[in-house]
N, CA, C and O of each residue as an XYZ file, in Angstrom:
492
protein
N       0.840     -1.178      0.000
C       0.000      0.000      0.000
C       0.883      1.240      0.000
O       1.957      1.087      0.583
N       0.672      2.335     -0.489
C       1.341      3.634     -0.297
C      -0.052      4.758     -0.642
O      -1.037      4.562     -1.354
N       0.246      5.680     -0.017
C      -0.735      6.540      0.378
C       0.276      7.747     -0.052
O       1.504      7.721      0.026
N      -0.625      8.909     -0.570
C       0.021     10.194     -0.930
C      -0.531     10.920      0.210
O      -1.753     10.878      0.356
N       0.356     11.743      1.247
C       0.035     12.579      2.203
C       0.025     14.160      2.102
O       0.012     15.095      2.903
N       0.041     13.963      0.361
C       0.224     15.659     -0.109
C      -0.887     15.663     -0.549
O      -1.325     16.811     -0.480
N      -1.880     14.714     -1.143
C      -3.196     14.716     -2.405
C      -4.363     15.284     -1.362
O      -4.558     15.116     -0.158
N      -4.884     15.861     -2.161
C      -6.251     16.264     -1.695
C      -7.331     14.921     -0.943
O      -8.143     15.182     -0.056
N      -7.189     13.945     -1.334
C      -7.982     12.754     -1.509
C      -7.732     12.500      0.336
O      -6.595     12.460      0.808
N      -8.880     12.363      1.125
C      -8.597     12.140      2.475
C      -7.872     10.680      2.691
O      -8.296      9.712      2.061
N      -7.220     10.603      3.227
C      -6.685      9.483      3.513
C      -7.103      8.310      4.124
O      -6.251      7.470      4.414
N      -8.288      8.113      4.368
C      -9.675      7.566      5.045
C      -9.996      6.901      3.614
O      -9.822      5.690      3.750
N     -10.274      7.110      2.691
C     -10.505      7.205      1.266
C      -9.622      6.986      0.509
O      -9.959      6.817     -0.663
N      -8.043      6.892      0.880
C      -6.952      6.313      0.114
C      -6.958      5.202      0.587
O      -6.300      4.353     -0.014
N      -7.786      4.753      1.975
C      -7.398      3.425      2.467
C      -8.599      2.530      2.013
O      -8.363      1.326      2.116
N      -9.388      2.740      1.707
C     -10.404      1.962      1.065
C     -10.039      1.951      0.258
O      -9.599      0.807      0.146
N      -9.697      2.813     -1.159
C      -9.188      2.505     -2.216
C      -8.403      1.624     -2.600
O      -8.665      0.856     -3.525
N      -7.263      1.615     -1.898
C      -6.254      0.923     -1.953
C      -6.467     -0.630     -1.039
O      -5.460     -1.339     -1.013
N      -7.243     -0.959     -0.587
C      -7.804     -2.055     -0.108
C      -8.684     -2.794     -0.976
O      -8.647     -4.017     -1.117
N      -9.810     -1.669     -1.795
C     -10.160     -2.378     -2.839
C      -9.464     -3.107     -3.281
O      -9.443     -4.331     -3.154
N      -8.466     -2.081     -4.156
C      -7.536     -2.757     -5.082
C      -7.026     -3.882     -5.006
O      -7.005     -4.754     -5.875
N      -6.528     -3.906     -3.799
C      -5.928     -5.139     -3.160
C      -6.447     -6.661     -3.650
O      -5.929     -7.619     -4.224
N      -8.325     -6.192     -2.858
C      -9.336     -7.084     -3.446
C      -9.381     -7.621     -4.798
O      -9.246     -8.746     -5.278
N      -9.614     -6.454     -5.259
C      -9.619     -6.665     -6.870
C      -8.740     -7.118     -7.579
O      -9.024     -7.739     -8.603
N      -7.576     -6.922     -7.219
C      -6.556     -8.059     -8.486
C      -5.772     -9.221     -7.262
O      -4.584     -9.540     -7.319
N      -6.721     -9.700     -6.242
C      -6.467    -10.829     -5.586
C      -5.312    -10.961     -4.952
O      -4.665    -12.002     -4.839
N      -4.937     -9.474     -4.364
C      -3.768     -9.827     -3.278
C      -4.222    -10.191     -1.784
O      -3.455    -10.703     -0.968
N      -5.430     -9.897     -1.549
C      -6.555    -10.485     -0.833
C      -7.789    -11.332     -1.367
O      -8.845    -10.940     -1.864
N      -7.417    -12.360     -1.161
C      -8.565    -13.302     -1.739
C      -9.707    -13.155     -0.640
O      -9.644    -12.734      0.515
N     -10.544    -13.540     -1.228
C     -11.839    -13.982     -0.832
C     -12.128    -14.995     -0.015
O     -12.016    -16.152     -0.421
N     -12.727    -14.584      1.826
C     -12.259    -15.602      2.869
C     -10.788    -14.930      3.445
O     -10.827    -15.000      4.673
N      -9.868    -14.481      3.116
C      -8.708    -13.608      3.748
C      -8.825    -12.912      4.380
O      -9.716    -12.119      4.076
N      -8.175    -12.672      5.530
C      -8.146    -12.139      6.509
C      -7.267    -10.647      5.922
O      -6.256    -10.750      5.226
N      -7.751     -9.530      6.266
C      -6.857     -9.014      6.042
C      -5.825     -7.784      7.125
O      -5.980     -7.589      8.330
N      -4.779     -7.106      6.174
C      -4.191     -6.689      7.712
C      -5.391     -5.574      8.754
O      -6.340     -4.867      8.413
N      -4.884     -5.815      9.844
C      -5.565     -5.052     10.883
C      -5.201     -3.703     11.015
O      -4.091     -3.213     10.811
N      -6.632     -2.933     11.511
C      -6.180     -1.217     11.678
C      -4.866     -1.242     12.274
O      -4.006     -0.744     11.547
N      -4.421     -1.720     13.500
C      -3.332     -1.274     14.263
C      -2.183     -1.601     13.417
O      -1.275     -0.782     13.561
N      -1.892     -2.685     12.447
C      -1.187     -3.543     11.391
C      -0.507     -2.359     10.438
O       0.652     -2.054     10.159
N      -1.975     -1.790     10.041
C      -1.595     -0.283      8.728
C      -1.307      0.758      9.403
O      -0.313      1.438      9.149
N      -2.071      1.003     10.277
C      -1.527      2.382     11.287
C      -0.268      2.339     11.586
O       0.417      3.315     11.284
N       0.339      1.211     12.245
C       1.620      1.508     12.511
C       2.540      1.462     11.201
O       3.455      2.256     10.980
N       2.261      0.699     10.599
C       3.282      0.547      9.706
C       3.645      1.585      8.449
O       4.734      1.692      7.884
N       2.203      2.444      8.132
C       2.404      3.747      7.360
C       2.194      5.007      8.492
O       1.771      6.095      8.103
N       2.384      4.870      9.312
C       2.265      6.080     10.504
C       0.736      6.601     10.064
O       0.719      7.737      9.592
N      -0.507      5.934     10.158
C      -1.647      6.594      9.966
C      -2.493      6.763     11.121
O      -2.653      5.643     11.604
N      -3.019      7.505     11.694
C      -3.988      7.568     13.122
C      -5.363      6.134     12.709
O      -6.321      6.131     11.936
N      -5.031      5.511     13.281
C      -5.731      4.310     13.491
C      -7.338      4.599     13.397
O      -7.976      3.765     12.755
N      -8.007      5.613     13.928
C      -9.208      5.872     13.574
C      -9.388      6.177     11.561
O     -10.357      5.886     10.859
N      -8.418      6.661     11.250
C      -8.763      6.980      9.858
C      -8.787      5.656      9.060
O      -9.570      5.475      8.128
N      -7.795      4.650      9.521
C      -7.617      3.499      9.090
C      -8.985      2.917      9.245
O      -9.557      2.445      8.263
N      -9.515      2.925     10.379
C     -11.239      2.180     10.234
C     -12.300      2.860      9.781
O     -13.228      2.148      9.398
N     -12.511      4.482      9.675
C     -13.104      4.946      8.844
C     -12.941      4.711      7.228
O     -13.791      4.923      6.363
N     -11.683      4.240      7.078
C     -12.000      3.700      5.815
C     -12.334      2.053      5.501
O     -13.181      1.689      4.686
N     -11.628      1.290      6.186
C     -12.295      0.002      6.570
C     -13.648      0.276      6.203
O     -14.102      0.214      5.061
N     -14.316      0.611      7.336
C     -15.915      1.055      7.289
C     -16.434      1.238      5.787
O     -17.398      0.632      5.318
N     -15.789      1.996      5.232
C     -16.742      2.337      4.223
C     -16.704      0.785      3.088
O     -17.570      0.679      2.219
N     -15.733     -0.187      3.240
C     -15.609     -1.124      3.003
C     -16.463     -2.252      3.496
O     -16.693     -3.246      2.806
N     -16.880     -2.091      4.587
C     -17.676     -3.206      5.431
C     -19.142     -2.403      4.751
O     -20.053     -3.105      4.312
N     -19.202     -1.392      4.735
C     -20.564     -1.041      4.096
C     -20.992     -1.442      2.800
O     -22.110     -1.920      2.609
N     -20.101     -1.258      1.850
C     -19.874     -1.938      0.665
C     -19.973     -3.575      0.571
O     -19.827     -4.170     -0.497
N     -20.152     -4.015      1.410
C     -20.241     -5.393      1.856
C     -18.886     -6.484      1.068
O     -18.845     -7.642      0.651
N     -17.701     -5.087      1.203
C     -16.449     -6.353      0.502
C     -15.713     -6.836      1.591
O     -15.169     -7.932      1.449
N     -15.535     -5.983      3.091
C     -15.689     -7.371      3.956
C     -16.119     -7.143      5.188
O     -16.396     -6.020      5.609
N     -16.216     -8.374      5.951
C     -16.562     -7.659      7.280
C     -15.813     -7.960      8.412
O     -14.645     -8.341      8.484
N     -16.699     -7.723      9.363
C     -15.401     -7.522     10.920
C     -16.256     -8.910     11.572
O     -17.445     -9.169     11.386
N     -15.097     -9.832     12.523
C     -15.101    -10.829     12.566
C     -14.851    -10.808     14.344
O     -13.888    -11.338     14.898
N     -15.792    -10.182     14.935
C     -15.709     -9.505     16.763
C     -14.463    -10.894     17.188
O     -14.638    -12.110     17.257
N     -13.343    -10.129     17.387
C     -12.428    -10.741     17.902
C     -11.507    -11.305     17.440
O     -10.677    -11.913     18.116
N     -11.493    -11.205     16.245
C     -10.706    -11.922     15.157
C      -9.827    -11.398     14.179
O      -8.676    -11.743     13.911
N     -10.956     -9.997     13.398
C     -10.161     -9.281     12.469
C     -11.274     -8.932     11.342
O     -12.460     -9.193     11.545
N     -10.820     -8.321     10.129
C     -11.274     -8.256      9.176
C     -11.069     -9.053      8.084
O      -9.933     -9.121      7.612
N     -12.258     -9.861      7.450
C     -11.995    -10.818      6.075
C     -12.921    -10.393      4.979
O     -14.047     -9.905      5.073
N     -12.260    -10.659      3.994
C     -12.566    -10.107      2.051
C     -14.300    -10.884      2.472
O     -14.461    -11.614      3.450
N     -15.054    -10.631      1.808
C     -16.401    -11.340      2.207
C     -16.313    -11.931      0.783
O     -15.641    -11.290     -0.025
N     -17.052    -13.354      0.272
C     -17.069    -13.817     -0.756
C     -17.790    -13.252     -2.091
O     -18.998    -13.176     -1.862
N     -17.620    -13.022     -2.806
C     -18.285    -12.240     -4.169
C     -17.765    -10.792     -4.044
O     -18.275    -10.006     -4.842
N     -16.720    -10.225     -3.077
C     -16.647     -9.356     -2.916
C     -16.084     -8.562     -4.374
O     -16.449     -7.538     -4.951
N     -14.671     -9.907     -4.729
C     -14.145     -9.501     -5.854
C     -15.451     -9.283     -7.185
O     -15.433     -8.176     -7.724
N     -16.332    -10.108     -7.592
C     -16.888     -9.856     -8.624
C     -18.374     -8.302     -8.367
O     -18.996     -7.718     -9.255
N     -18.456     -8.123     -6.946
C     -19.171     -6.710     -6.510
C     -18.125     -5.238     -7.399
O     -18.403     -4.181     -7.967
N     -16.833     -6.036     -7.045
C     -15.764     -4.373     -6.872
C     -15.905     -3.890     -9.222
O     -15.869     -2.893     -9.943
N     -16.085     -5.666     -9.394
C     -15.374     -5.705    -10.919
C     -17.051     -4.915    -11.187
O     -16.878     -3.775    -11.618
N     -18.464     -5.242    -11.041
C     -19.688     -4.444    -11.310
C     -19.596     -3.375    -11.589
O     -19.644     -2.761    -12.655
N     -19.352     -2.934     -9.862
C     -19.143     -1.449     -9.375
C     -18.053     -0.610    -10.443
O     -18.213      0.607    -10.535
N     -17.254     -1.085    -11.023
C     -15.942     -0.645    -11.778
C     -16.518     -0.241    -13.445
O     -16.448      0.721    -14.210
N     -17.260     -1.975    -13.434
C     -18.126     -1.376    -15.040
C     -18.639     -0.148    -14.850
O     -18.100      0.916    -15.156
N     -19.715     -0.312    -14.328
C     -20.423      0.928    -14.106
C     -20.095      2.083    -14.518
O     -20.543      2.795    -15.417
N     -18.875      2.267    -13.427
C     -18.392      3.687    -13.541
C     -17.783      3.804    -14.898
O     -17.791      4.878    -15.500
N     -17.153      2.509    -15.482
C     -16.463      2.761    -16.615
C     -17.235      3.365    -18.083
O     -16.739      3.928    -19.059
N     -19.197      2.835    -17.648
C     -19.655      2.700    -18.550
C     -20.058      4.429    -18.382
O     -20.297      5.199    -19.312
N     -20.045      4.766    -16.820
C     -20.691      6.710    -16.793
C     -19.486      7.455    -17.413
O     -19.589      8.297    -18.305
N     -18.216      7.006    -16.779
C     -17.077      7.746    -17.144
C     -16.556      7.982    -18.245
O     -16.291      9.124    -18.620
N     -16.315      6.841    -18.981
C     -15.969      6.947    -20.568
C     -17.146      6.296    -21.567
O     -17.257      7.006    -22.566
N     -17.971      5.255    -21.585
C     -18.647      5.569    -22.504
C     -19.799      6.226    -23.208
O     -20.337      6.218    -24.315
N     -19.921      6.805    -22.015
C     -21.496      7.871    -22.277
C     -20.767      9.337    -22.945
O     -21.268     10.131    -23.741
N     -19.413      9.356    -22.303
C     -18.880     10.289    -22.946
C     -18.351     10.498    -24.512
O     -18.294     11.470    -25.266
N     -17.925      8.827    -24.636
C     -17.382      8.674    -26.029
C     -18.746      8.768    -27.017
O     -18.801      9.196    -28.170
N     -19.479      8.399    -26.447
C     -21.327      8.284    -27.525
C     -21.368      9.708    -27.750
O     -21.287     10.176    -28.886
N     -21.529     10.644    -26.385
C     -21.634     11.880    -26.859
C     -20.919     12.672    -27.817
O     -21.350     13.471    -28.649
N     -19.508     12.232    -27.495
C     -18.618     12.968    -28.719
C     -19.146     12.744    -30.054
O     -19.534     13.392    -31.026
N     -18.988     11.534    -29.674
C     -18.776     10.792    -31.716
C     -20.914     11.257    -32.125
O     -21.229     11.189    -33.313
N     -21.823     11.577    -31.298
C     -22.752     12.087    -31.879
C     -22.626     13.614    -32.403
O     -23.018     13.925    -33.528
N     -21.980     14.658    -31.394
C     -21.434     15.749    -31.901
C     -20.746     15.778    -33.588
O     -20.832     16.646    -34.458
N     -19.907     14.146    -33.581
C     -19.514     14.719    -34.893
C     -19.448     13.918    -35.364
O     -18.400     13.294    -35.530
N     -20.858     13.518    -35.891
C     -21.971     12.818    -36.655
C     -21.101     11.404    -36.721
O     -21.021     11.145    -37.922
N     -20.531     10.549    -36.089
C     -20.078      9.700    -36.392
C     -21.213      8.355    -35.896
O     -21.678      8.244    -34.762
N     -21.462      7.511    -36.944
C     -22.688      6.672    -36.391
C     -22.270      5.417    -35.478
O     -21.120      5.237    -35.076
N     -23.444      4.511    -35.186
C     -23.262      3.352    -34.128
C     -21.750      2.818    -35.258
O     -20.630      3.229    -34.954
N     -21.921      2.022    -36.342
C     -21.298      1.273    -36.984
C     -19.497      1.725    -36.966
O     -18.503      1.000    -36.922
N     -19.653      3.388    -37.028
C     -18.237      3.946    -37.622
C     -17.824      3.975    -36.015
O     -16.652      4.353    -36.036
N     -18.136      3.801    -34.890
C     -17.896      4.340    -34.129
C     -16.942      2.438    -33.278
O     -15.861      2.148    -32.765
N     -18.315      1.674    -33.657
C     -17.704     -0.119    -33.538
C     -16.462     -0.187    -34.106
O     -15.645     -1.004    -33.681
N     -16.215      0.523    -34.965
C     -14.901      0.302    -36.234
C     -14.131      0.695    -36.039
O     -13.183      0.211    -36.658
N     -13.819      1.746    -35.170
C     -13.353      2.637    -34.677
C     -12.399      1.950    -33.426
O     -11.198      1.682    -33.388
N     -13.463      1.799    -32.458
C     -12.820      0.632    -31.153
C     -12.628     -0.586    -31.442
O     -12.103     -1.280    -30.571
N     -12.955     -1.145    -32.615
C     -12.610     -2.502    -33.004
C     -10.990     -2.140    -33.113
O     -10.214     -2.696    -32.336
N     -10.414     -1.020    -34.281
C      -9.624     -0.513    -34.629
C      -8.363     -0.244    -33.567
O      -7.210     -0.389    -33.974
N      -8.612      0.126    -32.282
C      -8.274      0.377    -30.747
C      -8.133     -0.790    -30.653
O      -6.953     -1.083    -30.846
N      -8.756     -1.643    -30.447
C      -8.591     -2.451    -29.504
C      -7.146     -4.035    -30.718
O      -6.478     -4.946    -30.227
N      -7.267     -3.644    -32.137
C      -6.782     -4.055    -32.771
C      -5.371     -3.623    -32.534
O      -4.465     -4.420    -32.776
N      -5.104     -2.398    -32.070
C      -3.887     -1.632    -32.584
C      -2.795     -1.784    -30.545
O      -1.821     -1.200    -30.069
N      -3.577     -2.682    -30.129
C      -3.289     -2.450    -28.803
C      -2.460     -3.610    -28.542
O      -1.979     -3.785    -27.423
């Protein structure tokens, strides 16, 4: 994990992020325990409350939960929730945007397939 302590981005919110991530390309599997607030706090010097405020927003997300006495583990399906959640955004972020462009300049459904066929050819 590494955290930027200059970025605007609260650091509560770099730690979920970066926990996702974790999730998501399976450096925490599913059923894994993962490290503990006091674990990250000490080890990136972070105030331990920020560390579970971001936890939290993770246990809300239902990618994992707290295990009274035990710790925190990845909850199962968590990974294929994070990959949803990711379309999604991918589909608000870039392709509603790319439709809009290429309608601005008149480019149709077909030229536009040909186009990312073309991308995805050249990659």
């Amino acid at each position: 994990m590494q955290f930027n302590f200059n970025s605007t981005e609260p650091i509560y919110l770099q730690v979920a992020d970066q926990i996702e991530e974790a999730i998501f390309t399976e450096t925490f599997a599913e059923g894994e325990q993962i490290p503990s607030t006091t674990e990250i706090s000490k080890e990136f010097h972070i105030n331990p409350a920020t560390v579970l405020k971001g936890m939290n927003i993770l246990v809300d997300a239902q990618l994992i939960e707290k295990r009274r006495g035990v710790g925190m583990f990845v909850i199962a399906g968590a990974q294929q929730r994070i990959v949803e959640k990711r379309r999604d955004q991918f589909y608000t972020d870039y392709v509603k945007k790319l439709v809009a462009e290429a309608q601005k300049l008149h480019i149709t459904q077909d030229e536009l397939a040909k186009l990312i066929e073309r991308g995805f050819s050249e990659s």
